[in-house]
C-alpha positions, 0 to 999 in steps of 0.5 A: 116624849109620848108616854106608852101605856101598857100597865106596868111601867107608868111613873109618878113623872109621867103621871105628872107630865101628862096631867101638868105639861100635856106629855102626849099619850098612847097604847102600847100595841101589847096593852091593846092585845091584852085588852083584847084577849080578857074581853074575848073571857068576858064575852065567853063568861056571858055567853054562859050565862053564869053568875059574875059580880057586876056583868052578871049581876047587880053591886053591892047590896044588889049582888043577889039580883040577876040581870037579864041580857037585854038590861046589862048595858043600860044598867052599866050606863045606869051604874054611873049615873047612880054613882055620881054621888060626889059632893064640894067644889071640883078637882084641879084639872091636872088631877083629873087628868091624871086620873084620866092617865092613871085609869087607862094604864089600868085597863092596859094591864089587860085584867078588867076586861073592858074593850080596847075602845074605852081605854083609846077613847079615854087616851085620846080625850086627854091628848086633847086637853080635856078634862070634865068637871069632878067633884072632889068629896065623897069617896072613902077609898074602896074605889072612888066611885063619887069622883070616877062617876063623875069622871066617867059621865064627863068622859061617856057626855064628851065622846058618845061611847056606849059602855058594854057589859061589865065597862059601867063598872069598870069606870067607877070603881077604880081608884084611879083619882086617888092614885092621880092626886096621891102622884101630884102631891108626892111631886110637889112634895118632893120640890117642896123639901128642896126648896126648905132646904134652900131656906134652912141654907139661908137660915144657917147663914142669917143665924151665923150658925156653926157648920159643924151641924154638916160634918162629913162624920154624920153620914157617915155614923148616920148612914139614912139616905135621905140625911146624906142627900140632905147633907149634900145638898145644904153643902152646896149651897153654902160653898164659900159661905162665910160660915165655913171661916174659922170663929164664924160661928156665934155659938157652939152649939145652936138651938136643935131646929139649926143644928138637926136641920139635916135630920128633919129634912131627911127624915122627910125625905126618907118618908117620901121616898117610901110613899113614892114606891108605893105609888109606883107599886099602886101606879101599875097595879090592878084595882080592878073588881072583879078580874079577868084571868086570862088562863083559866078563861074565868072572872073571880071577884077580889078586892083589889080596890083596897088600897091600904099601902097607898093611905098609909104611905101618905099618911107617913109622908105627912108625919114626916113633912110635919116636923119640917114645917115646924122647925122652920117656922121656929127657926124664923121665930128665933130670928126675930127674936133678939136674945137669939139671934143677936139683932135687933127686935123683929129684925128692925133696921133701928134698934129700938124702934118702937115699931113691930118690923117684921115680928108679927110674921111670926104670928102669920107663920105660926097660924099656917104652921099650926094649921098645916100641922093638923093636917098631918093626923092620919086617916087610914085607920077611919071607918066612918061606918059598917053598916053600908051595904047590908054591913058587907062594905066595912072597911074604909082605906080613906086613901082620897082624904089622905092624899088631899091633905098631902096636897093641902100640906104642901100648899101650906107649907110653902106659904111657911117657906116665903115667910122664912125666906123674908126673915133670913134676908133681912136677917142677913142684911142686918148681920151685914151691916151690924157685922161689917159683912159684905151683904150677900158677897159673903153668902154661899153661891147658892145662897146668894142666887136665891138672897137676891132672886128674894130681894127681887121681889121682898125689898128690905124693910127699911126703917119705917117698919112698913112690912111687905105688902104682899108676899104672893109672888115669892109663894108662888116661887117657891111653890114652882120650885123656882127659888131651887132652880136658881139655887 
C-alpha cells in the first residue's frame, strides 16, 4: 500500500515499511499545495530584501553577515558541502532511507518553504531503492547537520537538483536521521520484547516454575498496561503447559527474575510505548529553523531543532530494556547452576561429568549482558561544550547518540535472548528425561513450537559436553522476530 505524505500522519510503520520493505511513496496533493503556498512567503520575503536567518543571511556565527542575491544559491549549495563534517563508518541503508522519508514528510507539512521539487525529487530517489553513503557520527542533535549534509550531497550528486534560496539549509538542518533511526529501533525493540517473552515462557517451564507468578489478580491489583499485555502474552504460550497441573511447581516461590518476570517485561513495554508516541509526535512535527507562516506572510526564526522529548524518550526506553536483559541472563545463569535448578551442573547430560557442558555461556551471556547494560546510561542531559558558535550553540539534545544506543541495545540483546533459548532447551530435555516428562509434548503450545524451531537449529548437548559451534542462526531469529511468529 503507498505511503502518502503529507506532514501529519506518518507512522513509526510506515517509516519502517518504506525504509526496510521498499513500501512505495507519494505527495499528497494537499502537502504539494502547502509546499507551494510558503515558497510563494519565501519568494515575497526575498524580494523585500529583509534580514532572514539563513535566506538572507549567513548561519550561525555568520548570522550577522548579508548575503548579496547573486550569492544566495551558491551559498546554499556551499551550506551543505561545509556541513558535511560527519565522521566513522556509514549508516545502515534502511536509516538512511528512512531519513529520506522521514525528511520529505517535513517539507509536506508545508513550513520550511522549500519548493515542491526538492520534496519529489527526494520521494522519487527513494521509490528507487537509493540510498547515498552517511556517515553516522558527528551530530549533537540541534539538527543533524553532519549525516543530512551527507544525505543531501548524496541526494543533489544523484539527481542534478540546484537547491534555491533557504533549501541548503533546509536539507542539513533537519533531524530527519534521528527521528529515522530512533523509528527503526523503537521497532526492533518492540519485536525485541516479545521474543523475551517467549524466552521468559520457556524458561518457566525449564525452571518447573510455579504459574502463580500470572494470576489474573495481578492485573487486576496492578493495573499497567504493558503488565497485562505481558500477562496475556505469557498465558498463552503456556496453554497446556504442564505447569498448569497441580504440584507442578518445584518451589513456592522462585527467585524474583522467574517470578516478577511479568513486571520486568511490562515495565519495558510501558516505557516503549511512551517512546513511541513521542516518535509519532516528532514524526509529524517541524524541525525546521526558521519557519514559514503562511498567514502572516512572514519567516520567524525558532528553535524547532531541539528535540528534548525524543532523547529523552530514548533514554527511557533503554532504562527500561536494561532490567530486561539482565533478569534474562540471570534466569539463564540459575539454570545452569545445580542448587537452583536441580539438574546437573551447567545442564551436563552426565551428572558429574567432568566437563563444562553448557556452564561457560554463562560467561558469554554475562559479558554481552554487561555491555548492553552501558548502553543504557542516558545521554540527553550532555553538552559536550558551550563555546561553538561565539557561545550561541549551547545546548545539545544528543537525541543521534540516543537512538544508536538503542539500536545497539537491541542488537545486543537478542545476542542474550539466543543463549537463553539454548539453556531453557537443554534444561527442559534434561527435566524430561530426569522427571520422566514427556519432552516437549509437555510444553505449552507456544512453547513447544518455539523448543522444536530451537532444536532445529541448536541440537541437545550430548554427553561429550561439546558446546554448539555456532549460535548465529538462532540470533539471527530472534533478531527477525521469527521465533514469536512461530510461537
Amino acid at each position: 500500500m503507498t505511503i502518502s505524505l503529507n506532514g501529519s500522519d506518518l507512522t513509526v510503520t510506515q517509516v519502517v515499511a518504506a525504509a526496510r520493505h521498499g513500501e512505495a511513496v507519494t505527495l499528497a496533493s494537499e502537502a504539494i499545495t502547502a509546499m507551494r503556498q510558503s515558497r510563494t512567503v519565501v519568494e515575497e520575503v526575498l524580494s523585500k530584501g529583509e534580514p532572514v536567518y539563513g535566506l538572507t543571511t549567513g548561519v550561525g556565527e555568520r548570522k550577522a553577515f548579508s548575503l548579496d542575491p547573486a550569492q544566495r544559491q551558491r551559498f546554499n549549495h556551499r551550506l551543505v558541502l561545509n556541513h558535511r563534517i560527519a565522521q566513522g563508518d556509514g549508516a545502515p541503508p534502511d536509516v538512511v532511507r528512512g531519513a529520506m522519508l522521514c525528511l520529505a514528510n517535513s517539507y509536506a507539512q508545508g513550513v520550511t518553504g522549500v519548493r515542491p521539487e526538492l520534496a519529489e525529487m527526494i520521494v522519487t530517489l527513494l521509490n528507487e531503492g537509493f540510498a547515498p553513503p552517511v556517515r553516522m557520527l558527528g551530530s549533537i542533535g540541534q539538527g543533524d547537520l553532519g549525516p543530512m549534509a551527507d544525505l543531501a550531497h548524496g541526494l543533489l550528486a544523484r539527481s542534478g537538483f540546484a537547491v534555491a534560496e533557504n533549501e541548503g539549509l533546509a536539507l542539513v538542518s533537519s533531524n530527519a536521521f534521528t527521528t529515522a533511526w530512533a523509528c527503526i529501533a523503537v521497532a526492533d525493540a518492540d519485536r525485541l520484547m516479545s521474543v523475551f517473552d517467549v524466552a521468559g515462557a520457556l524458561d518457566l517451564e525449564a525452571f518447573g516454575a510455579n504459574l502463580t507468578c500470572l494470576h489474573p489478580v495481578i492485573e487486576q491489583t496492578r493495573p499497567f498496561p504493558g503488565l497485562a499485555a505481558t500477562l496475556s502474552q505469557l498465558r498463552a504460550l503456556l496453554a497446556g503447559s504442564y505447569l498448569w497441573q497441580p504440584g507442578a511447581a518445584r518451589f513456592l516461590q522462585d527467585p524474583l527474575t522467574f517470578r516478577c518476570l511479568p513486571h520486568i517485561h511490562g515495565a519495558a513495554r510501558d516505557a516503549l510505548a511512551y517512546a513511541r508516541a513521542i516518535l509519532q509526535l516528532e514524526l509529524n512535527s517541524s524541525q525546521s529553523n526558521p519557519v514559514v507562516v503562511v498567514s502572516e506572510r512572514r519567516i520567524v526564526s525558532v528553535g524547532n531543532f531541539d528535540i528534548g522529548p525524543l532523547a529523552a524518550a530514548l533514554d527511557f526506553a533503554r532504562i527500561a530494556l536494561a532490567p530486561v536483559v539482565t533478569s534474562a541472563n540471570e534466569r539463564a545463569v540459575k539454570l545452569l547452576q545445580a542448587p537452583y535448578s536441580g539438574l546437573p551442573a551447567g545442564l551436563a547430560a552426565i551428572a558429574g561429568s567432568p566437563d563444562d557442558a553448557l556452564s561457560e555461556l554463562a560467561v558469554a551471556g554475562q559479558a554481552i549482558t554487561v555491555e548492553a547494560r552501558t548502553l543504557a546510561h542516558p545521554v540527553s542531559y550532555e553538552l559536550a561544550s558551550s563555546v561553538k558558535g561565539e557561545g550561541i550553540e549551547d545546548r545539545a539534545t544528543m537525541a543521534p547518540l540516543s537512538a544508536r544506543r538503542l539500536a545497539d541495545m537491541v542488537q545486543l540483546c537478542a545476542r542474550v535472548a539466543a543463549i537463553e533459548f539454548v539453556v531453557a532447551a537443554q534444561a527442559i530435555d534434561l527435566r524430561a528425561l530426569l522427571g520422566g516428562l514427556n519432552g516437549a509434548g509437555q510444553l505449552g503450545l507456544g512453547t513447544a513450537r518455539v523448543y522444536r524451531m530451537v532444536r532445529e537449529l541448536v541440537p541437545f548437548t550430548q554427553g561429550d559436553g561439546t558446546l554448539p559451534a555456532d549460535l548465529e542462526p538462532l540470533v539471527e531469529l530472534v533478531s527477525r522476530g521469527d521465533l514469536t511468529a512461530v510461537a
